[in-house]
TORVOMAR-683153 format. One record per residue (C-alpha): residue in one letter; x, y, z. Coordinates in pm, 1 decimal. Example, Ala and Ser with C-alpha at 12.3 -4.5 7.8 and 13.67 -1.06 7.14 Angstrom:
REM residues 2
@res:A c1:1230.0 c2:-450.0 c3:780.0
@res:S c1:1367.0 c2:-106.0 c3:714.0
END
This chain:
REM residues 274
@res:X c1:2301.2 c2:606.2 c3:702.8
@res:X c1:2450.4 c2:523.7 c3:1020.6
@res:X c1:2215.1 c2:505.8 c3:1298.5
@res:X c1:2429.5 c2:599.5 c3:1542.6
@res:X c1:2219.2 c2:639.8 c3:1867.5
@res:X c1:2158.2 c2:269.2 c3:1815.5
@res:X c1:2236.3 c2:43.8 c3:2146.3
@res:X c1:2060.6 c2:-265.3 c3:2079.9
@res:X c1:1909.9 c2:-457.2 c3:1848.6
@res:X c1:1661.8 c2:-760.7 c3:1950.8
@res:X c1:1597.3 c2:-1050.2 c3:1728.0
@res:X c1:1273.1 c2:-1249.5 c3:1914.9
@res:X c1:1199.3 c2:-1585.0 c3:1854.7
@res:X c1:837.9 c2:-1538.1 c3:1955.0
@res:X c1:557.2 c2:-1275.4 c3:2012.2
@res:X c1:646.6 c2:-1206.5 c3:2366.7
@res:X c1:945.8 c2:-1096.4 c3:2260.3
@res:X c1:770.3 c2:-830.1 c3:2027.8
@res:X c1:730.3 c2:-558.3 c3:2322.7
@res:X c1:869.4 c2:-242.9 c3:2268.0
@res:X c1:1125.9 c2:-40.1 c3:2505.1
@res:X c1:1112.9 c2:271.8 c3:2510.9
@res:X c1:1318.3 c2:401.2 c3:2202.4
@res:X c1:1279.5 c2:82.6 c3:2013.8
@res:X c1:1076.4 c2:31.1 c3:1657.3
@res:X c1:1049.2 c2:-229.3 c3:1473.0
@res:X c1:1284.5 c2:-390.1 c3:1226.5
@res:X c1:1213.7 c2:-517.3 c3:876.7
@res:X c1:1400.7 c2:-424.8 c3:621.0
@res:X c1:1480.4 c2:-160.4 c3:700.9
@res:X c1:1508.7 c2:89.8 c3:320.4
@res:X c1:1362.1 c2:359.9 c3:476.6
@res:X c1:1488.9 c2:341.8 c3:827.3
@res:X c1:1840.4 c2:390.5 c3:733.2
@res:X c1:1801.3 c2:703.1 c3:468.1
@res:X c1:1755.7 c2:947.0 c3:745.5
@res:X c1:1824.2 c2:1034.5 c3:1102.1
@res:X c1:1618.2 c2:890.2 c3:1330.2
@res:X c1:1660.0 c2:1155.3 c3:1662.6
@res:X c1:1565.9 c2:935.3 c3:1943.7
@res:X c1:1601.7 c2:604.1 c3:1847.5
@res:X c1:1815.4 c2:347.6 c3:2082.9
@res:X c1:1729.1 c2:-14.1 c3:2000.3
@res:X c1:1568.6 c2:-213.8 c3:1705.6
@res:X c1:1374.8 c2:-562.1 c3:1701.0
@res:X c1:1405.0 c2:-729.7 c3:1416.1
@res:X c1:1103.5 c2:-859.9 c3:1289.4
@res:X c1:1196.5 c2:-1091.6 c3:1031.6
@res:X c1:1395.3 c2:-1304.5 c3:1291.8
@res:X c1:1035.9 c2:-1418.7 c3:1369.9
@res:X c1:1055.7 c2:-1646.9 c3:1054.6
@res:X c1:686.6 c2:-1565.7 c3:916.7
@res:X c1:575.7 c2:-1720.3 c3:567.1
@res:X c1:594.0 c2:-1459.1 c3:297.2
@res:X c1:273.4 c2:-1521.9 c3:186.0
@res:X c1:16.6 c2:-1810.3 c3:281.5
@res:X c1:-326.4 c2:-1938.2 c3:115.8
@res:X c1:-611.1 c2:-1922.1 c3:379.2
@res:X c1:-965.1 c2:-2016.0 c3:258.7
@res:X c1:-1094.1 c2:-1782.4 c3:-3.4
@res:X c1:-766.5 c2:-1534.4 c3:40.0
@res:X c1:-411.2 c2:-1473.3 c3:30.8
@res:X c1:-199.5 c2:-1349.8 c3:349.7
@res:X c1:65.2 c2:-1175.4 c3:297.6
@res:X c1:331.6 c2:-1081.1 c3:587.9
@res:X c1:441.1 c2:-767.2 c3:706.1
@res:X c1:807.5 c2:-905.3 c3:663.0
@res:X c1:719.8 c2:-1023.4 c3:289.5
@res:X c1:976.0 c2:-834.4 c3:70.9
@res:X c1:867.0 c2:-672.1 c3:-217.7
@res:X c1:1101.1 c2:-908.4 c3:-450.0
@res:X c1:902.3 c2:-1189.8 c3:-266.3
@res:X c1:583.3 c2:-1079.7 c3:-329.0
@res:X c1:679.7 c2:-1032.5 c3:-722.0
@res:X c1:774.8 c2:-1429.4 c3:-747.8
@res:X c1:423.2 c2:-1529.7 c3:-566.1
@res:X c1:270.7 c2:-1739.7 c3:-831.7
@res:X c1:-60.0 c2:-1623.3 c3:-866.0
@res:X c1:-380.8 c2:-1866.2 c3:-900.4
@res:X c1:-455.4 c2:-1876.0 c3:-1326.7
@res:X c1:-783.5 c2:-1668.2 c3:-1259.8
@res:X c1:-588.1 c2:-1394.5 c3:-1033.4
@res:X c1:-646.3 c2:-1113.8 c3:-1319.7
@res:X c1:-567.1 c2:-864.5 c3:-1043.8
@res:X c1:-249.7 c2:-1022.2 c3:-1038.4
@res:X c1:-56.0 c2:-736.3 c3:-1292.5
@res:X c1:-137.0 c2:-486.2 c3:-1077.5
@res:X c1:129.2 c2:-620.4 c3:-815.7
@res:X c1:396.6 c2:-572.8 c3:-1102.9
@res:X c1:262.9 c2:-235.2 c3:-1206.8
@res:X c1:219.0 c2:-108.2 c3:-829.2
@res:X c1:593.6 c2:-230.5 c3:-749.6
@res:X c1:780.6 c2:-56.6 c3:-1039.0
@res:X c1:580.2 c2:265.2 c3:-952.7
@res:X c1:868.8 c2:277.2 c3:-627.7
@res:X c1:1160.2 c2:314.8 c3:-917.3
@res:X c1:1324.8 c2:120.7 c3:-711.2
@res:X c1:1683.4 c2:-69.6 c3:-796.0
@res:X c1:1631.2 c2:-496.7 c3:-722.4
@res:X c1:1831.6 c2:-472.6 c3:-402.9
@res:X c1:1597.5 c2:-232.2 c3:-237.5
@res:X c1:1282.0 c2:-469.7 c3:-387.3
@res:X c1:1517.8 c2:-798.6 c3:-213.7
@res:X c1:1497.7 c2:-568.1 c3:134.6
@res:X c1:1238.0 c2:-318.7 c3:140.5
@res:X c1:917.8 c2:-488.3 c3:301.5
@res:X c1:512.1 c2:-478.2 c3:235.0
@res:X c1:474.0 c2:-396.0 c3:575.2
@res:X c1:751.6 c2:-159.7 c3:604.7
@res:X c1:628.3 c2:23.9 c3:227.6
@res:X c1:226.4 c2:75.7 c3:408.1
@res:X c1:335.0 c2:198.4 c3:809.7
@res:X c1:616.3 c2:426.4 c3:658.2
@res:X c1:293.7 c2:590.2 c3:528.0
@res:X c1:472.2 c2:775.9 c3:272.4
@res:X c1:189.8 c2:937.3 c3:8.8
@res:X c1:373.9 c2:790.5 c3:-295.8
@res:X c1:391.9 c2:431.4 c3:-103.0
@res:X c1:263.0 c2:265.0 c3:-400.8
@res:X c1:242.1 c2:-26.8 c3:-147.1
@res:X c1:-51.4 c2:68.3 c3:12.7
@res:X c1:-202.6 c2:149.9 c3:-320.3
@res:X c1:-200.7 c2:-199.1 c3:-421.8
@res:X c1:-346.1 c2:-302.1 c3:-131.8
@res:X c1:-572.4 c2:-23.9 c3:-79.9
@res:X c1:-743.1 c2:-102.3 c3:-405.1
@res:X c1:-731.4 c2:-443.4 c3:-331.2
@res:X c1:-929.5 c2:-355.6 c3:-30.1
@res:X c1:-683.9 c2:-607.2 c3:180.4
@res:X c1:-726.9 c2:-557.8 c3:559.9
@res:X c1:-419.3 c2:-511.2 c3:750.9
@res:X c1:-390.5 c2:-762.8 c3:1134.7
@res:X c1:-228.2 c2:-592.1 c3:1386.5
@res:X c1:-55.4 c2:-782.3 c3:1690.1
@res:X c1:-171.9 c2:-538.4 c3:1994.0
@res:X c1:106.4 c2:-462.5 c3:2340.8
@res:X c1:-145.9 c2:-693.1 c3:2554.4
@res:X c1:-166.3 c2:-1002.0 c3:2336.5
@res:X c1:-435.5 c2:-950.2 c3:2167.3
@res:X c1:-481.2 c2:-868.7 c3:1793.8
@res:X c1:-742.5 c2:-636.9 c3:1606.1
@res:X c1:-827.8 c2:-563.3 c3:1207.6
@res:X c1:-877.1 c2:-271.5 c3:974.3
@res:X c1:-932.6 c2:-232.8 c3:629.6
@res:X c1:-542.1 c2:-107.8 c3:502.3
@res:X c1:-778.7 c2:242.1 c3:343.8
@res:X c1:-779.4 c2:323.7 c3:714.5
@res:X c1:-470.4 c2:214.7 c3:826.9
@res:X c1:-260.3 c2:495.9 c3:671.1
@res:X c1:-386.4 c2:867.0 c3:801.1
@res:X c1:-103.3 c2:1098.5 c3:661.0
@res:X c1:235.0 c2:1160.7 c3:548.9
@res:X c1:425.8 c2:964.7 c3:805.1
@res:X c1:90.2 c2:939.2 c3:988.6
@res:X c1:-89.8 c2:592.5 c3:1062.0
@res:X c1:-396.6 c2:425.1 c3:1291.5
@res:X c1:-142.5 c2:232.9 c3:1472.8
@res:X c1:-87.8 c2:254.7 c3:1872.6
@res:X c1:201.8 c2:309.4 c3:2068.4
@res:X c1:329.8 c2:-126.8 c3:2028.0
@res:X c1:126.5 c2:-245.9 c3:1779.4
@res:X c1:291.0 c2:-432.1 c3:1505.2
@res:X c1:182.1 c2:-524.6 c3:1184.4
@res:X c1:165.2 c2:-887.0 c3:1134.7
@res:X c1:-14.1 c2:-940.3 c3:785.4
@res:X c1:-188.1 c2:-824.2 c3:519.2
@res:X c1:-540.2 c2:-1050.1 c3:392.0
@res:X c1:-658.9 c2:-1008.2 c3:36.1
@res:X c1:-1007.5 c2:-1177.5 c3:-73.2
@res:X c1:-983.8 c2:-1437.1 c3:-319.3
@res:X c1:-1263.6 c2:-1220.3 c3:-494.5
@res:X c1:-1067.9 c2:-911.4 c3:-492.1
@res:X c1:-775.5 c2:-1081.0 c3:-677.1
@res:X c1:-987.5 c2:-1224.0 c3:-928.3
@res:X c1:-1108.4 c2:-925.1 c3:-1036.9
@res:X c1:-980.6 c2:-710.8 c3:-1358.1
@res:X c1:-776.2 c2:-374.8 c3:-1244.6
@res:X c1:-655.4 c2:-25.5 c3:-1355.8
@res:X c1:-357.2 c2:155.6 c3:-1350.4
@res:X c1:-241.5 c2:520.1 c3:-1385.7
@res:X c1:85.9 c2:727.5 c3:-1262.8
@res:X c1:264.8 c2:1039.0 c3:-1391.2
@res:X c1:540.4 c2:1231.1 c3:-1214.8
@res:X c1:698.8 c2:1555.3 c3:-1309.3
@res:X c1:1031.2 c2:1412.8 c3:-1426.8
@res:X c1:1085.4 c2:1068.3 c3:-1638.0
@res:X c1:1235.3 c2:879.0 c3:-1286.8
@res:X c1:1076.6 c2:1087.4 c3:-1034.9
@res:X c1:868.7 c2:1012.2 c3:-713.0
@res:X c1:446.6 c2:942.6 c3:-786.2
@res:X c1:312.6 c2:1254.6 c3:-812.0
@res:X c1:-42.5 c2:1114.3 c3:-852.9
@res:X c1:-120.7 c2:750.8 c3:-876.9
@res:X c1:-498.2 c2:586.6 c3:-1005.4
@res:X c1:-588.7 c2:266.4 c3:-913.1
@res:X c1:-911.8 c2:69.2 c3:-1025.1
@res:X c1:-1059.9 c2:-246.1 c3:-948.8
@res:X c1:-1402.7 c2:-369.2 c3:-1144.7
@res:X c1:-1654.5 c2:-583.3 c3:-1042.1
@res:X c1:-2077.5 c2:-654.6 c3:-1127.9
@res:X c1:-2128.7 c2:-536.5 c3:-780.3
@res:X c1:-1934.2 c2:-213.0 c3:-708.5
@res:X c1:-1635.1 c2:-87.6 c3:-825.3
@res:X c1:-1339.0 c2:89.0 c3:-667.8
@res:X c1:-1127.6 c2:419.1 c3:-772.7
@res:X c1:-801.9 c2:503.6 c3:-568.1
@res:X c1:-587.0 c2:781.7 c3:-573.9
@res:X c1:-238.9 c2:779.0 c3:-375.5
@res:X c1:69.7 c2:982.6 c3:-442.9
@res:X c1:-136.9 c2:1300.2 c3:-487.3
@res:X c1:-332.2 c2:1306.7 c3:-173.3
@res:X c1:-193.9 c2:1316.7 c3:225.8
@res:X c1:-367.5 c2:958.9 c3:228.2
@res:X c1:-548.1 c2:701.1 c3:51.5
@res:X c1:-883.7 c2:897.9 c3:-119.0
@res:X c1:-1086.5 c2:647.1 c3:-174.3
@res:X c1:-1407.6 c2:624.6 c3:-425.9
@res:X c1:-1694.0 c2:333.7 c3:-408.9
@res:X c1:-1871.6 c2:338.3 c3:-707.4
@res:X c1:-2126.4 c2:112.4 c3:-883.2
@res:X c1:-2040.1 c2:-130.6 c3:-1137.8
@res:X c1:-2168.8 c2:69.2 c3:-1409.3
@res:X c1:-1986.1 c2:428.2 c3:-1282.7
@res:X c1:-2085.3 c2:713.3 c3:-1408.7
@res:X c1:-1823.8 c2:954.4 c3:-1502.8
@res:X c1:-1969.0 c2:1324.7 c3:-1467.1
@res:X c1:-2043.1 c2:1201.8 c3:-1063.5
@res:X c1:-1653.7 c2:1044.6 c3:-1009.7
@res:X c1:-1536.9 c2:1365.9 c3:-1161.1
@res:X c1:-1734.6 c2:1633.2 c3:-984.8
@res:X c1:-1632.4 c2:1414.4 c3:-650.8
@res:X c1:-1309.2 c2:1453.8 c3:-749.8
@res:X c1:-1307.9 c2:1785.4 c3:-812.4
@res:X c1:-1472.1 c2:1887.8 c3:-521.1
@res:X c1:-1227.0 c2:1692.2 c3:-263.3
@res:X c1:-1029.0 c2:1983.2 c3:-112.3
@res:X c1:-701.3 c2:1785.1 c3:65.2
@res:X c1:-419.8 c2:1722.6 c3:-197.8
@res:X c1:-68.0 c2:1702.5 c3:-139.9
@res:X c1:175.1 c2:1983.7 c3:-149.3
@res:X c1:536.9 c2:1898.3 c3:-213.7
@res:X c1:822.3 c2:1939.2 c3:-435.7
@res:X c1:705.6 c2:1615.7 c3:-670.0
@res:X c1:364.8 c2:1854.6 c3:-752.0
@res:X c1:126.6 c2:2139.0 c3:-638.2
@res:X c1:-241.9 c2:2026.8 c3:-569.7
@res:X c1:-361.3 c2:2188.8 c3:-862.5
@res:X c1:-157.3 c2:1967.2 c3:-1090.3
@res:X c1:-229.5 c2:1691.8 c3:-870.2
@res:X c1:-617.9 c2:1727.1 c3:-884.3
@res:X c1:-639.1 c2:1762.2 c3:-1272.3
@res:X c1:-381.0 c2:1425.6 c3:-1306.0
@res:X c1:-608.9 c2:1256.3 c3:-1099.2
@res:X c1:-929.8 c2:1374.8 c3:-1286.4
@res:X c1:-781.4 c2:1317.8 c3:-1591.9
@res:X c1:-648.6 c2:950.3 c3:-1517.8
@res:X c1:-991.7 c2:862.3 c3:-1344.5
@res:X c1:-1193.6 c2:963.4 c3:-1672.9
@res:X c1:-953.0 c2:746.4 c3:-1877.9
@res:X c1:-981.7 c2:427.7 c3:-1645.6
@res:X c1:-1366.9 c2:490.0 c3:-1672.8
@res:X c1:-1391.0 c2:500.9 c3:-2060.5
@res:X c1:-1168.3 c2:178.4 c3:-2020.5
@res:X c1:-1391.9 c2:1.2 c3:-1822.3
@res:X c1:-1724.4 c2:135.6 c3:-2063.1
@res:X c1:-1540.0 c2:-26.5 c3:-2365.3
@res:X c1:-1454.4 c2:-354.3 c3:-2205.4
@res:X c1:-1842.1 c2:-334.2 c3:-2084.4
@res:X c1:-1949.9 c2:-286.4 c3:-2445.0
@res:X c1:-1708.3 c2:-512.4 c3:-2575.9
@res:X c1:-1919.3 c2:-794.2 c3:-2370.4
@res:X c1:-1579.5 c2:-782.6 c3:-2133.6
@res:X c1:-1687.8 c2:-966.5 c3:-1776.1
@res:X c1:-1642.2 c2:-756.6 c3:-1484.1
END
């Protein structure tokens, strides 16, 4: 789509270019920006002129930019004991998405769009990654991604902040994961979306796609599944939209958890590590 009250648009070579006029946003690749009218919008500042890695190995993680495309993030080679690793794959594909939107559409741009299906923020939710954000004044600040995203269309960020990166633990990659997603029609949007990640000292259940944001469940590394279930069904805020009621939505959601559970049981009895 056009954006046609467009005026400017800002390509900075550095971060004190980053401040926003008012009636500018932020520019990465833009997928979602163009589908729709965007009433009020007059200038954009394109972030990837900034030139930022797509993704960098600090000690004991992986960083991944805000500006890392989604097709860039699939050709990461992953570390041989990354067994989180298929998750990415799984997580991406869940968008039903053509190759040219995965060669534009962003990491950053997929988690502030804070769309309930972003499957995005799923991956990274369950990866418990923390999201840095470059503040107006200068200075920066940190929050787990599970907190960044508050609603449908709703995040944590302030009026200037930008996303600059996404961290992932080492730990959290090397972990073993689980994945479950139904919608109502063979290529239609997430209407509920699982997510597991195991581990000896606590694992972690995620639903997206069927809830207004990220519901996320800490449980310990032996779960048991009556107490995920009857949390689960007593959690009262599911999404309402054409791609599923919240009735549906809950019993997908109960239903996928219990079958990620039983997976994880067999894999413990199996003599499976964790």
């Amino acid at each position: 789509m056009d954006l046609v009250t467009v005026r400017t648009v800002r390509t900075p070579s550095h971060r004190d270019d980053l401040a926003l006029a008012p009636g500018e946003q932020p520019l990465a690749g833009g997928t979602w920006l163009y589908s729709e009218e965007q009433p009020g919008l007059t200038g954009l500042v394109d972030l990837t002129a900034l030139g930022w890695p797509d993704t960098e190995r600090l000690p004991g993680a992986l960083r991944i930019a805000a500006t890392c495309t989604i097709a860039a993030l699939l050709g990461t080679t992953p570390d041989p004991g990354w067994r989180a690793w298929p998750l990415v794959d799984r997580c991406a594909n869940a968008l039903l998405a053509s190759f040219k939107v995965w060669n534009a559409a962003t990491v950053g741009g997929n988690v502030a769009t804070a769309l309930p299906a972003g499957a995005i923020t799923a991956l990274l939710v369950t990866l418990d990654a923390s999201a840095l954000v470059w503040m107006p004044d200068g200075g920066e600040r940190r929050l787990p991604v599970a907190d960044l995203v508050t609603g449908p269309r709703e995040t944590a960020l302030a009026p200037g902040e930008v996303i600059r990166a996404f961290d992932v633990a080492e730990s959290a990659l090397a972990a073993p994961t689980g994945y479950r997603r139904v919608s109502l029609s063979p290529h239609g949007r997430t209407g509920a979306l699982v997510t597991a990640r195991w581990s000896d000292t606590g694992s972690v259940l995620v639903v997206t796609g069927a809830t207004p944001r990220p519901l996320v469940l800490r449980v310990p590394a032996v779960p048991d599944p009556a107490e995920v279930d009857a949390r689960l069904a007593a959690h009262d805020d599911w999404y309402d939209d054409p791609h599923g009621s919240p009735a549906w939505r809950r019993a997908v959601s109960r239903r996928f958890a219990a079958e990620l559970l039983a997976e994880r049981s067999a894999a413990l009895r199996a003599g499976g590590a964790a």
